[in-house]
C-alpha positions in Angstrom: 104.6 -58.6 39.0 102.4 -61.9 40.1 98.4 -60.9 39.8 96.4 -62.8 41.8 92.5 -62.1 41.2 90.2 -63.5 44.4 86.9 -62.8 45.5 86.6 -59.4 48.0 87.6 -59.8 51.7 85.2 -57.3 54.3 89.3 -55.6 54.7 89.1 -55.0 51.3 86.5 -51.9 51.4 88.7 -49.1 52.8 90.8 -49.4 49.5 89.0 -50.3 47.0 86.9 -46.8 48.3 90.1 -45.0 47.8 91.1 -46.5 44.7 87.3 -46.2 43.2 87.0 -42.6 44.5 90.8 -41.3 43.1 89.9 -43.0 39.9 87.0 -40.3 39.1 89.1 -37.2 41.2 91.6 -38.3 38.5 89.6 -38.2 35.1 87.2 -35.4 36.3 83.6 -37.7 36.4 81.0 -36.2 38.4 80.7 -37.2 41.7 76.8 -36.2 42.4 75.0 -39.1 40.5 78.1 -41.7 40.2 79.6 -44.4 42.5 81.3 -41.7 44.0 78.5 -40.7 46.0 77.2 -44.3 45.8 77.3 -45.0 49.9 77.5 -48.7 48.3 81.1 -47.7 47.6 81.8 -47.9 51.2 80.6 -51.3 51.8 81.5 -53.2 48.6 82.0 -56.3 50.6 78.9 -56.5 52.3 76.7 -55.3 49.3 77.9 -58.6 47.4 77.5 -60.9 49.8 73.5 -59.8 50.3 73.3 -59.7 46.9 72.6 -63.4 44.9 73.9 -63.8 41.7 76.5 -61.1 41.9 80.0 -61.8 42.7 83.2 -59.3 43.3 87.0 -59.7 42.2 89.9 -58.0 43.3 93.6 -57.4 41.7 96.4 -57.7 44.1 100.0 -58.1 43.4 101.6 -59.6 46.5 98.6 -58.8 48.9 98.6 -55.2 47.1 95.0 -54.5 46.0 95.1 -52.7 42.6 91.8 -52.9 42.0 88.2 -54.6 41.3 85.4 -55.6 39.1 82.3 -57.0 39.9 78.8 -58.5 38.5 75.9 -57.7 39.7 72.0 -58.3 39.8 71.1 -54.6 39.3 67.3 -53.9 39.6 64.8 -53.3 36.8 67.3 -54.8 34.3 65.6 -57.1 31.8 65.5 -61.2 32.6 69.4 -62.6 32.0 70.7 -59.1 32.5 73.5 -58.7 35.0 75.6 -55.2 35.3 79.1 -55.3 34.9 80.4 -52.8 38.0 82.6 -50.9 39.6 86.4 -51.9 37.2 88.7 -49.7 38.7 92.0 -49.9 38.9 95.2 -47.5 40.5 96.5 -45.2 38.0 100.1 -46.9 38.6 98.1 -50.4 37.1 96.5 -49.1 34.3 97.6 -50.5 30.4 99.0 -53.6 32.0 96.0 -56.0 30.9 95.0 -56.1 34.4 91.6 -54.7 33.8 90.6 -57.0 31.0 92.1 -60.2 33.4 89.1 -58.9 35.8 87.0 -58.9 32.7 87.1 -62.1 31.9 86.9 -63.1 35.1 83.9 -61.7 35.5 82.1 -62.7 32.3 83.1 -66.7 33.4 81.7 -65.6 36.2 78.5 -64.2 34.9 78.1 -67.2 32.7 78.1 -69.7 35.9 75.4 -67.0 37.4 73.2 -67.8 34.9 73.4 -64.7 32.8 73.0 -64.5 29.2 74.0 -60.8 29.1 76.0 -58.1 30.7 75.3 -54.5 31.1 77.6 -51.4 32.0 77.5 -47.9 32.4 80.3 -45.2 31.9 81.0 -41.6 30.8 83.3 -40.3 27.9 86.2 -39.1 30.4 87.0 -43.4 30.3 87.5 -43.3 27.1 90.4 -45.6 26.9 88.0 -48.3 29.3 85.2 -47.4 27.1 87.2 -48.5 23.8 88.5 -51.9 26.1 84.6 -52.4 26.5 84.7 -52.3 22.9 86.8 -54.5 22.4 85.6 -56.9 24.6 82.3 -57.4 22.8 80.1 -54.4 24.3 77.8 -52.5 21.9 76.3 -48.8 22.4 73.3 -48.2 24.0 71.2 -45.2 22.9 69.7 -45.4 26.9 70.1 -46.5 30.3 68.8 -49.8 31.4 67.7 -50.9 35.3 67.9 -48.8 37.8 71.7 -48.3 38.9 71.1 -44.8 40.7 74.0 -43.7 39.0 71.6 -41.2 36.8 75.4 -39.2 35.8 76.6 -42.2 33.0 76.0 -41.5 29.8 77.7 -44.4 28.0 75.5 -47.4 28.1 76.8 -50.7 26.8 75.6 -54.0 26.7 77.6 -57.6 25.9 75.9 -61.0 24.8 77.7 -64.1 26.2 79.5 -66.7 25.4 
C-alpha cells in the first residue's frame, strides 16, 4: 500500500460523500444534526476553496480515495481557533495509521494557517477516533464551541499547537 495524502480535487466530492455518509450508517451516529445531513457534505470541494484559512486532505492509495480530513475556519469559534473536520476514513482503511497521517497533516497545516488551536466535535459511537484524539493531544470539553450546525456531537475536544 503507497498513501499519498493531496489537497481535494472538485472529482473528489461524490466519494468522499459516500465514504463520510457509510461511516455514520456504520457506527449508528445520528444523521439529523451531523454532517450527514450537512448539505456541505456534498460539496466538500467547493466549501474549502470559499473558505480562507481552511484547507482539505485526502487519503488515496493508487488514485483510490480512502478518505479525508480537513481544517476549517468554523464561525463563532474564539480568535486562533480553527475546527478540525470531517476525518473519515473506509472501514477497509481503518487501524492502519492512515487517519493520524491526515492528522498531522492537518495540524502542519493549521500551524501555517495561523492557528494556535484546533477544535473538533464527535459522539461516543467513535470511540476508537475519540481515544486517537486523545492521543494526539486533544482535551475534553464540558461544551460546544462556534457554531458548526452539527447541534448532534456531544464530544467536544480541543488541541493547543505546536
Amino acid at each position: 500500500m503507497t498513501i499519498t495524502l493531496r489537497p481535494i480535487k472538485p472529482n473528489d466530492n461524490v466519494e468522499l460523500a459516500r465514504i463520510i455518509r457509510e461511516s455514520l450508517v456504520e457506527f449508528d451516529v445520528p444523521k439529523v444534526g451531523t454532517v450527514y445531513s450537512d448539505l456541505d457534505t456534498d460539496r466538500l470541494f467547493e466549501l474549502f476553496q470559499d473558505a480562507p484559512n481552511s484547507c482539505y486532505f485526502v487519503a488515496e492509495d493508487n488514485g483510490v480515495l480512502l478518505g479525508g480530513c480537513g481544517v476549517y475556519p468554523t464561525n463563532g469559534l474564539p480568535s486562533g481557533y480553527a475546527e478540525l473536520v470531517k476525518l473519515y476514513l473506509t472501514a477497509a482503511t481503518r487501524g492502519r495509521g492512515i487517519g493520524k497521517m491526515l492528522m498531522e497533516k492537518c495540524f502542519e497545516a493549521a500551524v501555517e494557517l495561523g492557528y494556535t488551536h484546533l477544535y473538533l466535535e464527535s459522539f461516543p459511537q467513535l470511540a476508537k477516533a475519540v481515544s486517537i484524539y486523545g492521543k494526539a493531544g486533544f482535551k475534553p470539553l464540558d461544551h460546544a464551541l462556534g457554531n458548526s450546525g452539527h447541534f448532534a456531537c456531544n464530544i467536544w475536544m480541543t488541541k493547543e499547537l505546536a
